[in-house]
C-alpha positions in Angstrom: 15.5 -7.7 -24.7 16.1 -9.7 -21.2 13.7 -12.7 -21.0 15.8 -14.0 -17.6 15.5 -12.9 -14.4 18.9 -11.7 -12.5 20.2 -11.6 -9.3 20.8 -8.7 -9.2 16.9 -7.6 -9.8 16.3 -9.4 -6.0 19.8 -8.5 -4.2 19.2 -4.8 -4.6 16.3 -4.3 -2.9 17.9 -5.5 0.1 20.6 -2.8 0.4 20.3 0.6 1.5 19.1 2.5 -1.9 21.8 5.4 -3.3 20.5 8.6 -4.1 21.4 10.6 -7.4 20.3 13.7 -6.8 17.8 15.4 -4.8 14.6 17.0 -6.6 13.3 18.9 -3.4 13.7 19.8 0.3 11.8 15.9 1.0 12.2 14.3 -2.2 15.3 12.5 -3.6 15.5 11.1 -7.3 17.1 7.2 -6.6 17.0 6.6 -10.8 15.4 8.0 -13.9 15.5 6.5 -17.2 13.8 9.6 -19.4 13.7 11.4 -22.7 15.4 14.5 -20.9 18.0 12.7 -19.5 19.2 10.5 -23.0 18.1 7.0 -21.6 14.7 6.3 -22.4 14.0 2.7 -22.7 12.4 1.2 -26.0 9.7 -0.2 -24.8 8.5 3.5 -24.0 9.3 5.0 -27.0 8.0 8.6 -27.8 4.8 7.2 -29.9 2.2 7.9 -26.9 2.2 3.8 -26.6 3.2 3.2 -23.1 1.0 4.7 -20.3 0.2 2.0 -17.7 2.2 0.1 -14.4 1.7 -1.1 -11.3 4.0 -2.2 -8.7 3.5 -5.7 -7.0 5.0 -8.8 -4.5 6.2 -11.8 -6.5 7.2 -14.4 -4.2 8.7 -11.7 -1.6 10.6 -9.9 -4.0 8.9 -6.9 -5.1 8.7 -5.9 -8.9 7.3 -2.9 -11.6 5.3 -3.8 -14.1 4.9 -1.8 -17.4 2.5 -2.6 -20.3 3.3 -0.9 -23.2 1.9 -1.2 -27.5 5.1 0.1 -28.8 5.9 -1.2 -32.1 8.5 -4.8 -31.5 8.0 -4.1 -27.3 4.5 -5.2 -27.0 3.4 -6.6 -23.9 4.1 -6.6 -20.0 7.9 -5.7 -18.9 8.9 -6.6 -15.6 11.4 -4.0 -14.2 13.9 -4.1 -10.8 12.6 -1.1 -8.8 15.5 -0.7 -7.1 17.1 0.3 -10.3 14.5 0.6 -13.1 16.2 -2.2 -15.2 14.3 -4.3 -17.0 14.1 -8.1 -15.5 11.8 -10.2 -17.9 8.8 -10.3 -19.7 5.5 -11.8 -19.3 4.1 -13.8 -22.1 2.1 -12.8 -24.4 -1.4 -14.1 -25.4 -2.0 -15.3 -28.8 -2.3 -12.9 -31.6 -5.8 -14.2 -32.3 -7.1 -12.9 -28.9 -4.7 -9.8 -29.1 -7.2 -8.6 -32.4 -9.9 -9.0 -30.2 -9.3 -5.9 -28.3 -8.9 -1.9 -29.6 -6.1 -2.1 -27.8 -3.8 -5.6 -27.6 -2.3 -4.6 -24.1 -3.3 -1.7 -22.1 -3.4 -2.3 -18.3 -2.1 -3.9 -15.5 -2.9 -4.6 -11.9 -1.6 -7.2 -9.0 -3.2 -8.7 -6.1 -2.5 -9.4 -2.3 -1.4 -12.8 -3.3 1.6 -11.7 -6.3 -1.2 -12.7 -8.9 -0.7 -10.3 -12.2 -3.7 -9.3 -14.2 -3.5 -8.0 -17.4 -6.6 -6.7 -19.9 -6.9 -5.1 -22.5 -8.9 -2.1 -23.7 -12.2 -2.0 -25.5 -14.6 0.6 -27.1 -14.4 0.0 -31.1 -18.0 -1.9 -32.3 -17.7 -5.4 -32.3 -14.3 -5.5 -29.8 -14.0 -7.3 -26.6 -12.8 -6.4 -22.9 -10.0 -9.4 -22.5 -8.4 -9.9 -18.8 -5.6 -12.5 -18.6 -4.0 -13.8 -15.4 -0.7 -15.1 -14.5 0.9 -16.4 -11.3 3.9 -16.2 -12.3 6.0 -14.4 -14.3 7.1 -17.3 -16.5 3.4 -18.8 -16.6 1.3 -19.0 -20.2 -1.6 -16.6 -20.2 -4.7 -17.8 -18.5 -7.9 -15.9 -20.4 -10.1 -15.6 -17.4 -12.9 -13.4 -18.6 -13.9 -12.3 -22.2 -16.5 -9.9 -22.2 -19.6 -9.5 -25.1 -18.6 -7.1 -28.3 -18.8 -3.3 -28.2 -22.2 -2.0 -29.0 -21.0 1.1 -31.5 -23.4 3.6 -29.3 -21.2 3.3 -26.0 -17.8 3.5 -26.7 -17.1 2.5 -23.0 -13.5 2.7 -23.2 -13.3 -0.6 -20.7 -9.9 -1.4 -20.1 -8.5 1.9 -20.2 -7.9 1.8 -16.4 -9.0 -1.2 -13.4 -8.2 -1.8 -10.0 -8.4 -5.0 -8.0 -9.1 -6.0 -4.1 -8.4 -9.4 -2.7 -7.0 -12.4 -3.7 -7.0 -15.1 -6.8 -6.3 -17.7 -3.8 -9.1 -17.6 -1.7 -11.6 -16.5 -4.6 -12.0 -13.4 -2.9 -10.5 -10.9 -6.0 -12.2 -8.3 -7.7 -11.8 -6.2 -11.1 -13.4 -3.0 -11.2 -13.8 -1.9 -14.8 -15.5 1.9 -15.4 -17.0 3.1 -18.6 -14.9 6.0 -20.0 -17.3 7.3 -23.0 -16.7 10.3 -24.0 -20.2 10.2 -25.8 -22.3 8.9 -22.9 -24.3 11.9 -22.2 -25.4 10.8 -18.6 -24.4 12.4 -14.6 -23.4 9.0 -13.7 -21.0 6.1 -15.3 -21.2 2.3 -15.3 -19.2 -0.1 -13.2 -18.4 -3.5 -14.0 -17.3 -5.7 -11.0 -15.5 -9.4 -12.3 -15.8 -11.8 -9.3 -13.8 -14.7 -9.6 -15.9 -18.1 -9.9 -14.7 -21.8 -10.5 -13.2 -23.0 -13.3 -15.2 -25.8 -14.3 -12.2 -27.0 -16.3 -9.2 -26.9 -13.8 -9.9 -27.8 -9.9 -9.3 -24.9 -7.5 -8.3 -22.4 -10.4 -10.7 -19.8 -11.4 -12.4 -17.5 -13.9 -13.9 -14.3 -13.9 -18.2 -13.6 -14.7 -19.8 -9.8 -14.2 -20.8 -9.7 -10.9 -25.0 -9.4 -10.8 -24.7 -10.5 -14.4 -24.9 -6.6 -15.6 -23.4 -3.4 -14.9 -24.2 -1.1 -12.0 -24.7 2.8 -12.2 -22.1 4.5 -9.8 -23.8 7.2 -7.5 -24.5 10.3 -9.4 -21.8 13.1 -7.9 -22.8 15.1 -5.2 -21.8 17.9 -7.1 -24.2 18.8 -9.3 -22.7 20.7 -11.9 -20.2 17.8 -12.8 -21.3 15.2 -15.4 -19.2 11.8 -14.1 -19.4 10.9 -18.3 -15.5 10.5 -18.3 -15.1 8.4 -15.5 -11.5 7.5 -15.7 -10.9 5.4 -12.4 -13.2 3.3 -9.6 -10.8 2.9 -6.3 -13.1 0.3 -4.2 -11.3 0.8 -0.2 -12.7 -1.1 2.3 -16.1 -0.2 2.9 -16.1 2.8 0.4 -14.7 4.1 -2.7 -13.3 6.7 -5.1 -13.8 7.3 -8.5 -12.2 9.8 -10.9 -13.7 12.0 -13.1 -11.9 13.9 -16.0 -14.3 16.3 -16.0 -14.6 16.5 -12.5 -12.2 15.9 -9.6 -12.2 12.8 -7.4 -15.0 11.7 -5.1 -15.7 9.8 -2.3 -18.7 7.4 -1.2 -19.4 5.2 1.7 -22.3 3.4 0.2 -24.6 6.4 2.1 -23.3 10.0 1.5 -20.1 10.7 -1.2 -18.2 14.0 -0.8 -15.4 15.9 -3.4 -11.9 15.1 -2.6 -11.3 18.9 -2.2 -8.1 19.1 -4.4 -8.1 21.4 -7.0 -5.5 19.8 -9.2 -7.6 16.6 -9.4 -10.0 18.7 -11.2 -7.6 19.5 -13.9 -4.8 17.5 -15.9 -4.5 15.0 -13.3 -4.8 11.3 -13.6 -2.7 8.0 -12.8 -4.9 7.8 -9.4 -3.2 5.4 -6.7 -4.3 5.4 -3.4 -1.6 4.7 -1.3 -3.6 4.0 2.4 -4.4 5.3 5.7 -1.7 6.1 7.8 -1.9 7.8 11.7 -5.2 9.0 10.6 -4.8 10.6 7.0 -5.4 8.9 3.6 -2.8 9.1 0.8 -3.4 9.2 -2.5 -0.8 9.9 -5.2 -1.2 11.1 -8.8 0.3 13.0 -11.3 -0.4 16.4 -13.6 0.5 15.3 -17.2 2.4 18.6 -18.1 4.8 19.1 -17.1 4.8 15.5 -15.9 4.8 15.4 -12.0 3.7 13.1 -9.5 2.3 14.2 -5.8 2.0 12.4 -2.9 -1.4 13.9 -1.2 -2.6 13.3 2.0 -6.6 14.2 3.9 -8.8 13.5 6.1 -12.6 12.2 5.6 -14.8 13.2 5.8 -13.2 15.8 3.7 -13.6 19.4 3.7 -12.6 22.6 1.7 -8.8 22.8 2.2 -8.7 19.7 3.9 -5.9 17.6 1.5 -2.3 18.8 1.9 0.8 18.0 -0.5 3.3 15.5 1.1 5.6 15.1 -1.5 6.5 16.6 -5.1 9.2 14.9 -7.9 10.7 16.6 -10.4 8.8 17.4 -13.6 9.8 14.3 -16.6 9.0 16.8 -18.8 11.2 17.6 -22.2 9.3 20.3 -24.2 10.4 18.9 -27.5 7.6 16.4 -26.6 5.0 18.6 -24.8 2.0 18.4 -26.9 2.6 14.7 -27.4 0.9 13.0 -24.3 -1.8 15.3 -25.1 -4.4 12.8 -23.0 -1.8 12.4 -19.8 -1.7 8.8 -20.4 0.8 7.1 -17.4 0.8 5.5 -13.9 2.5 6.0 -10.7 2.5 4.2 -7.4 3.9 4.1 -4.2 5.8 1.2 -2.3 5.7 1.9 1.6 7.8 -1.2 2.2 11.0 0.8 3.7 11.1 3.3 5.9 9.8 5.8 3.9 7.3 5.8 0.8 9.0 5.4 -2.4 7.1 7.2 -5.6 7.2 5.5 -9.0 5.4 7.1 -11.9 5.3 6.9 -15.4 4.6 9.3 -17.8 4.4 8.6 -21.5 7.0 9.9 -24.1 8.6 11.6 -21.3 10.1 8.3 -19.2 9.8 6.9 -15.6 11.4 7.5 -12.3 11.5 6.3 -8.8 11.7 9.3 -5.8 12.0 8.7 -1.8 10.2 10.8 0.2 12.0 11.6 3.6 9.6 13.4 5.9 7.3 10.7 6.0 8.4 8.0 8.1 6.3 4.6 7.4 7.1 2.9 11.1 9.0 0.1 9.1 12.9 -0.2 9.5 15.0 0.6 7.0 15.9 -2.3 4.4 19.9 -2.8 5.1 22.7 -5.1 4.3 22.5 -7.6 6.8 24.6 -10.6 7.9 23.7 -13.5 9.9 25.0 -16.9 10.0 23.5 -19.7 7.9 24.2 -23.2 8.4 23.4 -26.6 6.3 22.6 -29.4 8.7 21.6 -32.1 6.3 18.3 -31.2 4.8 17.2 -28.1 7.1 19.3 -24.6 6.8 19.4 -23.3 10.3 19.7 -19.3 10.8 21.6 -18.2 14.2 22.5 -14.3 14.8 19.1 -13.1 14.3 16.0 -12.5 16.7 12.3 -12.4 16.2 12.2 -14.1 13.1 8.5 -14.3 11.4 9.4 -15.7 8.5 11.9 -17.3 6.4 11.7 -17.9 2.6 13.7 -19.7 -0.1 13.7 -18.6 -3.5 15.5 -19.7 -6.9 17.4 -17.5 -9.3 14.6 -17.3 -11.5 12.1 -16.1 -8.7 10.0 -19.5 -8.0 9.7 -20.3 -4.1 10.7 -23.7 -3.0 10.4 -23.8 1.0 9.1 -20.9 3.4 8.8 -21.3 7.2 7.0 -19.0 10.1 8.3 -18.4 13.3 11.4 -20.6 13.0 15.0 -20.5 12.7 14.9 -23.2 10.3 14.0 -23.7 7.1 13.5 -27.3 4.7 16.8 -27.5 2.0 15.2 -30.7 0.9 16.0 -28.7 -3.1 18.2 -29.4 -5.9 21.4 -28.4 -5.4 22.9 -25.0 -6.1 22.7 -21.2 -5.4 19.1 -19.7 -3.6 18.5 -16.6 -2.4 17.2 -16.6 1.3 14.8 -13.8 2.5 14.8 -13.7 6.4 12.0 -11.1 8.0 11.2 -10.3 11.3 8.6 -8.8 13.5 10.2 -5.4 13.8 10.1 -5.1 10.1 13.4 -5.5 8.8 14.0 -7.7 5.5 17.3 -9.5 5.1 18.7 -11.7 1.7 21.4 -13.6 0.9 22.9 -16.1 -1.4 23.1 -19.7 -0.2 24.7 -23.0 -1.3 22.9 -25.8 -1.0 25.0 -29.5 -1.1 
């Protein structure tokens, strides 16, 4: 298994991607690595162990992350998304806190700032809801919250699924964690909200407590006839949110009045909820149905109404029916990068593999990611950049990912480093991203 990070995981990304073969009139497959298709990677295995990711910004360079419980793969595996290749590995916490969870490893999330949480999941008597943090991906776990043991009653399930808003820097991050009980025989579910608070044992580092000290009852649905008792997902966006129901579909609430997402394929086999963002006036939110394994890129208004959410986007199905009774509970992930000019879709599926998919007839206002060349100069210890206008920002990074210098609104940037090869990311205000190698003397 790769433990170093390459060049070629940042390089990549900065070059127009090459498409394999297209899956649809709007949809083009840029790599698969699946059971169907002989190249499945270990670390998914066909055991129904690997069903979470996320995708995330580690010092400019953007990466996948895929936690998985497969038997010798265990943890966190960082992968290139320009490519699907695995990069590295995050460490794993000890194997005394690992036995404190149902689960060792089970989700993953990332926040504005590149910060990677990982938890794991919870609903045995006596087990714990564990969330680690890293800021890096060569860092040592930091446990940052450890929640009280399972009551046997509950069964909550936490861990199964979070989400995050904000960031570890500022102390402005939040973990939403949702029961997911399959015997709580209630119309509403239970949220728990970590808030980040000071670590009273490392200056300006944090820890996570339960914010208001106990759990709060999500809205009962508007719909009556729906029991929220499997709530699989709590989406907090801006001054509302979503939560998903297994049970029931997907629903909105601003605090004041909630309303359906009026989808009719959230209702049924549908999980890995994203939601992508607002863009010219519609929301997005992607997701996938389990079988035959295929991920949709959705778009709607709000408030919504019957009808109102349209299909954007479809991939191809990861399905191999050798395996089709094996991800029996649609266990998997996908998200969606709008970094390029168009949306990218990744999604995981269990057993069956994971893919990456452009979608062309959505066009995200950004410029397309090219190969670029500009001139870069040493002058003692500043690098100056000429050939290139409206620079916002400049960043230099090492081969294994850390950044050592980063400048705004400048042509130049400090090379007051070691010597040897960087890779220097130049952006600029009409949204184009440019990298490079550079020797520093």
């Amino acid at each position: 298994m790769k433990k170093l990070f390459t060049l070629l995981g940042f390089v990549l990304f900065s070059v127009v991607l090459v498409a394999q073969r297209p899956s649809g009139t709007n949809v083009t497959t840029l790599w698969e690595k699946t059971f169907a298709t002989d190249n499945l990677p270990d670390y998914i295995g066909t055991g129904s162990n690997c069903h979470a990711m996320t995708f995330g910004m580690m010092n400019g360079n953007p990466y996948l992350y895929v936690v998985t419980r497969e038997p010798g793969y265990l943890g966190t595996h960082i992968l290139n998304p320009a490519t699907g290749e695995e990069v590295g590995m995050l460490i794993n916490p000890s194997d005394e806190l690992l036995d404190q969870g149902s689960f060792a490893i089970n989700a993953v999330e990332v926040d504005e700032d590149g910060v990677i949480f990982v938890s794991n999941m919870a609903y045995q008597a006596g087990k714990r809801l564990n969330v680690y943090m890293y800021k890096n991906h060569t860092a040592e776990p930091k446990l940052v919250y450890s929640g009280p043991p399972v009551a046997v009653a509950s069964k909550p399930r936490l861990g199964d699924r979070f989400s995050i808003t904000g960031k570890y820097s500022d102390g402005s991050a939040k973990l939403y964690f949702a029961d997911y009980g399959l015997t709580i025989a209630r119309p509403q579910s239970n949220l728990y909200v970590l808030k980040l608070v000071a670590d009273p044992g490392a200056a300006g580092e944090y820890v996570c407590e339960l914010d208001g000290g106990a759990a709060k009852v999500i809205e009962v649905n508007p719909d009556p006839d729906c029991k929220n008792n499997n709530l699989a997902l709590y989406l907090s966006v801006g001054s509302g949110y979503y939560w998903m129901s297994t049970t029931g579909g997907l629903y909105y609430n601003n605090g004041t009045t909630g309303s359906q997402i009026y989808y009719n394929q959230f209702i049924n086999r549908s999980t890995g909820i994203s939601y992508v963002g607002e863009k010219n006036g519609r929301h997005y939110m992607a997701y996938y149905e389990w079988e035959p394994g295929i991920a949709y890129l959705v778009s709607y208004t709000l408030p919504e109404t019957e009808g109102g959410a349209r299909i954007e986007a479809v991939t191809p199905g990861l399905l191999n029916p050798a395996l089709m009774t094996q991800n029996a509970y649609g266990y998997g992930g996908v998200v969606v990068s709008w970094r390029g000019a168009h949306p990218i879709i990744y999604f995981l599926v269990y057993n069956y593999g994971i893919g990456a998919y452009e979608v062309s007839t959505i066009d995200t206002g950004i410029k397309a990611l090219v190969a670029d060349q500009y001139a870069v100069k040493q002058n003692g210890s500043v690098l100056q950049v000429t050939g290139k206008e409206d620079i916002q920002s400049i960043e230099l990074v090492s081969l294994t990912g850390q950044l050592v210098a980063a400048s705004r609104n400048s042509s130049e940037i400090s090379a007051a480093v070691a010597k040897g090869v960087y890779l220097l990311t130049v952006k600029t205000a009409s949204g184009q991203r440019s990298v490079q190698k550079v020797l520093i003397n």
